[in-house]
C-alpha positions, 0 to 999 in steps of 0.5 A: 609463325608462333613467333609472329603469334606471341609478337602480336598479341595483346595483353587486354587489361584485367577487368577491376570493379575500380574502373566502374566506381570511376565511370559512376563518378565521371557521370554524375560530375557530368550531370551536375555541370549539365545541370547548371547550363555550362554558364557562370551565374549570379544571386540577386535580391529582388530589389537588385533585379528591379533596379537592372530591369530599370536600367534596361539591363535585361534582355531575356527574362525567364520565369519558372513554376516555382517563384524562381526567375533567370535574367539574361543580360545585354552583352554590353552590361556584363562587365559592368553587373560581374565585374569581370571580363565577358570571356570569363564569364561565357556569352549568356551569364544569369542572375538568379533571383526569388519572386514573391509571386508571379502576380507581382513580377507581371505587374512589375514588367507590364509597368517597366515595358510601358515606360519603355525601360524594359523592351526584351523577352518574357517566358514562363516555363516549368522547371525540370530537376534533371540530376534528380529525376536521373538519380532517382531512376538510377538508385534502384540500379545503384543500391542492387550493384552496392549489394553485388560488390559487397557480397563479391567482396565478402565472399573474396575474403571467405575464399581467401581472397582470391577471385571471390565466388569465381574461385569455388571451383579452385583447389584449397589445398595448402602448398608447403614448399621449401621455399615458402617463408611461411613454412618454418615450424618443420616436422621431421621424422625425428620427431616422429616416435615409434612407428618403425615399420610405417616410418620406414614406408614413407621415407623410402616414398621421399627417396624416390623423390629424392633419387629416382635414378636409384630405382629406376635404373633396375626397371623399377616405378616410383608409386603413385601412392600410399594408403596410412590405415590406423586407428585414431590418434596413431600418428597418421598426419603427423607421418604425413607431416614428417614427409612434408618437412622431409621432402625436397619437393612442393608438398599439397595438404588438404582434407577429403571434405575440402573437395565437398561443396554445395554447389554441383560440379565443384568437388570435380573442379577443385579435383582437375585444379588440384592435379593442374598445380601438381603437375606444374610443381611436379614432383611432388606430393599431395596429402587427402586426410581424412581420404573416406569424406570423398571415397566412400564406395559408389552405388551404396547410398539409396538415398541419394538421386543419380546425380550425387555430387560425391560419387563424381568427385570420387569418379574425378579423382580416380580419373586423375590417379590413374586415367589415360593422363600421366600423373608423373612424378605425383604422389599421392598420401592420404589417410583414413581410420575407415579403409572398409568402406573406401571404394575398391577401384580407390584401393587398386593397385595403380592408385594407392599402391601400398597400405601403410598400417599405423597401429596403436603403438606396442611398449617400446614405442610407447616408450619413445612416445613418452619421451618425445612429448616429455621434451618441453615438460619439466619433470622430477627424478621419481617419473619413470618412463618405463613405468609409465609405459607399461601402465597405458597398453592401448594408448595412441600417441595422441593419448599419450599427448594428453596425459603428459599435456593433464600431468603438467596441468595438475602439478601446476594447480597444485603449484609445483615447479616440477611434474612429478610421478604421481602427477602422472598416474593422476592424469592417467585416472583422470583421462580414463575414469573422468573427474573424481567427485569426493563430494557426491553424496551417497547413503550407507546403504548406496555405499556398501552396494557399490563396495560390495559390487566392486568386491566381487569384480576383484574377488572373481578377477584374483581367482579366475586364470585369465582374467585382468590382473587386478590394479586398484579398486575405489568406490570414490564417484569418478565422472559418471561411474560411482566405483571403478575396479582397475586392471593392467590386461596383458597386450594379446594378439589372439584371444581364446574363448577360455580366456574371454569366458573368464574376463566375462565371468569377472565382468558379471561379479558385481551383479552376482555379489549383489545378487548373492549378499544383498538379494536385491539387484540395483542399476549399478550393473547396467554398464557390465551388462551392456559390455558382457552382452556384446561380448556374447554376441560377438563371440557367437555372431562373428568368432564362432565361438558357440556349440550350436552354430560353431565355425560360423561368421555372419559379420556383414560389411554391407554399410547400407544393407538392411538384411540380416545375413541369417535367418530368423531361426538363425537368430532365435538360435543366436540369442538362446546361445547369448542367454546360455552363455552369460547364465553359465557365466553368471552361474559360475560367478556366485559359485566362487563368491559363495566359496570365497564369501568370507574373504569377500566381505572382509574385502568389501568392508576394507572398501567402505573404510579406506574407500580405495584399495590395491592389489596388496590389500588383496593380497593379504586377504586371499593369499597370493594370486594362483595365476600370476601373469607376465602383467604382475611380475612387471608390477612387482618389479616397480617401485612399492606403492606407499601411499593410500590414495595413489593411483595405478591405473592400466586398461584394456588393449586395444580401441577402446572407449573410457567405458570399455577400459575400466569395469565399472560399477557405477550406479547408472540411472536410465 
């Protein structure tokens, strides 16, 4: 029977719009011939037609509203008026000829009639312009189908040219495959720096591809799939195309915002053809980036009506995960920097099986971060890696990236042939600090606030035990700050409250020496303000850091949630404990400068007169520092730094922006 069935069935021709331009054609040929009777025909002057109608030539003569007259020959004058056989030129051959008027053609025939020379017919008629009356009624069609084809054919393209607005419903993801020529810029795990632990997460998800019976033989299931969690910037596509180049098997890519249309339906279409693709490929692999455009938690958006065309896409896709379909031998890797809001019934085991946390890289991985992306990078013999490593705590891989990427740029500006160390540190001031503005204008007066700003952050941070070791302090304008002081923090895990006491009470010593030797207080202290206010709160609020509300978390996930999840007593009492912190603080803060005012002052007119400072010049005004850290006995073990103006810069741990790395005491201005 199947046999049968598949011998007998017919392979209909595939629909091409070719076939309708050549049916338009063949009908308007037809027209034109239609329009000419069939016949062959022939122009004469008007002296030619008197002269035939003389002779008796003429046996049927029709005249026409628009001076225009046909005349129908005897058979036997054919050949003699064509000069051609009859049969070419078919039974009833015309002559065409123009009139001056109708009047004068009657006259002519009455006369030719009673002389007996022209005994045939005469008919007067109107003249029908068929092809252009049929044009005219079909140009309307014609010009809305022109429209259709064009706009066919421009969104084939848009839709790479596949089916056009018939395929918004087709998966967009990009196949690699081992054998797609196209696929040769392959990214391996060697090229992937670091990352250890997560590394060895997506090779063993490869090695179930590649040998299943390994695993399955002890009863075990290959996962159906993987969860990359990190902040921005970690690494968590380039692993994703390290199993790509890696994997033996067809490997689908696409982004969570592919799956977004305008139209409703689409998103859970492209999802089925998604998983359709896979399964003819399977085993294989297929990579959502940015998983959290798609997978957001349902039931959270009040503004949306009951119809949201995400929440279906997400209810396709956990369908296909994990439904009454097997999905075997798919995988399925995706990644997100926003885990707290994907829905819980994405996050079950059966689904994602695993999370794969990708964290910002610690210094021996920073390390192996510099050395991949100083391959293609030529450097001197003064570039330390090492040191390098140790001067960017809480740089991700794509940081990393663009400092090597910013020092080859400026040693090339500069004309070298060689990328040098202090091209490097540069890039680093570069990237954090912004672009360094010599040129900006400033008055004696501005000057020696912001020196004497900057002074007291760096008189407070060598004198309190946990505080940020002290770098470098410069009031030269850089991007929007106009003084920065630059620290080197030790990497923590943990954090103390003593030790978050004393970096806010540093943080507060530029508003407390302005406060103290100038007795006036400017907006160059906006900026500390803003970090030790959210400082507070969050240590309050969220760590349970206070006496009055102690061992309390009011942090709320609820994205749209609208309700505090306290009470307004509770507030009131979190913003009096706010004020009493950073007032403590702040108190503290003028308590040392006041104690160490001489050495403040020599220190800030040190600033206004070489305009940047290091640690040493510090040094040898206060003495040796009473805390030394693990941070300066790193810095201590480096290379001596000679010059003025040579930068070394750290920042702060953890994701950070470029405000929160350095402190600044920039003159910011609402």
């Amino acid at each position: 029977m199947d046999n049968n069935k598949k011998t007998n069935k017919v392979n209909m021709p595939k629909f091409n719009l070719n076939w309708l331009y050549l049916v338009i054609m063949m009908m308007l040929i037809a027209l034109y011939f239609t329009n000419q009777g069939g016949v062959s025909s022939k122009s004469i002057t008007y002296t030619e037609f008197k002269d035939y109608v003389t002779k008796g030539y003429a046996n049927k003569i029709v005249a026409y509203n628009d001076n225009s007259v046909e005349m129908y020959l005897k058979p036997e004058y054919i050949r003699e008026v064509f000069k051609e056989e009859p049969s070419k030129v078919g039974k009833n051959p015309v002559l065409n000829v123009e009139v001056g008027s109708m009047e004068t053609l009657d006259k002519f025939l009455e006369k030719e009639t009673e002389s007996g020379n022209f005994n045939g017919s005469v008919s007067y008629e109107k003249k029908n312009n068929y092809f252009g009356a049929i044009f005219w009624q079909l140009m309307p069609f014609l010009f809305l189908i022109g429209i259709w084809i064009f706009f066919m054919r421009r969104m084939g393209r848009d839709n790479g040219g596949t089916g056009g607005v018939f395929s918004v419903g087709k998966s967009k993801a990009q196949l690699f495959d081992k054998g797609n020529p196209n696929n040769k810029n392959k990214v391996t795990f060697k090229d992937v720096a670091g990352l250890k632990e997560a590394k060895q997460e997506v090779e063993e998800i490869v090695e179930f591809l590649k040998q299943p019976q390994k695993y399955t033989d002890l009863g075990g299931k290959i996962p159906k799939g993987a969860l990359l969690v990190g902040p921005p910037g970690t690494g968590k596509t380039l692993l994703a195309k390290a199993v790509a180049g890696e994997a033996d098997v067809p490997f689908f890519s696409l982004s969570g915002s592919d799956f977004v249309e305008m139209f409703v339906g689409v998103g859970a279409s492209r999802v089925r053809d998604l998983f359709r693709q896979a399964k003819e490929k399977s085993p294989c692999i297929i990579f959502i980036d940015e998983i959290d455009a798609v997978g957001r938690a349902r039931g959270k958006n009040p503004s949306m009506g009951g119809n949201d065309e995400r929440e279906n896409t997400l209810n396709q896709l956990l369908t296909e995960m994990d439904g009454f379909g097997t999905n075997s031998g798919i995988i399925i890797l995706a990644a997100t920097n926003r885990v707290d809001i994907l829905d819980k019934a994405l996050l079950r085991a059966g689904r994602f099986d695993r999370q794969i946390h990708v964290d910002l890289p610690d210094l021996n991985e920073r390390k192996e971060v510099f050395g991949v992306h100083l391959r293609p990078i030529k450097i001197d013999d003064t570039v330390d890696v090492d040191l390098l490593a140790r001067q960017t705590p809480g740089f991700s891989g794509a940081d990393i990236a663009n400092v090597c990427n910013e020092a080859a740029l400026i040693a090339a500006r500069h004309g070298k042939k060689f990328v040098g160390k202090q091209d490097f540190l540069d890039a680093v001031d570069r990237i954090i600090g912004g672009l360094e503005k010599k040129t900006k204008i400033m008055t004696n007066d501005e000057k020696r606030t912001i020196a004497l700003h900057e002074a007291g952050h760096a008189t407070l941070s060598w004198f309190l035990e946990h505080a940020n070791p002290l770098i470098k302090v410069t009031i030269v304008p850089r991007g929007r700050a106009l003084g920065a002081a630059w620290y080197l923090p030790e990497e923590r895990q943990i954090t103390t409250k003593e030790q978050m006491l004393d970096e806010m009470c540093a943080t507060l010593g530029g508003r407390a020496a302005e406060d103290l030797f100038i007795g006036k207080i400017s907006t160059g202290a906006m900026n500390d303000l803003e970090r030790v206010t959210k400082q507070a709160y969050g240590m309050i609020a969220y760590a349970g850091m206070s006496d009055k509300i102690p061992n309390l978390c009011y942090y709320n996930n609820e994205e749209y949630s609208f309700n505090k999840p306290y009470s307004e007593k509770t507030a009131e009492l979190i913003d009096e404990e706010v004020k009493r912190m950073i007032n403590e603080q702040y108190d503290r803060a003028k308590s040392l400068l006041s104690e160490h005012k001489a050495g403040h002052n020599e220190l800030a007119q040190l600033l206004m007169d070489k305009e940047v400072i290091f640690a040493e010049d510090v040094e040898r005004i206060f003495g040796k520092r009473p805390w030394a850290s693990r941070s300066e006995e790193i810095l201590s073990d480096s290379e001596p730094i000679e010059k003025e103006n040579e930068t070394v810069i750290g920042e702060n741990e953890g994701e950070e922006t470029t405000e929160e790395k350095v402190s600044e005491g920039s003159n910011k201005t609402e």
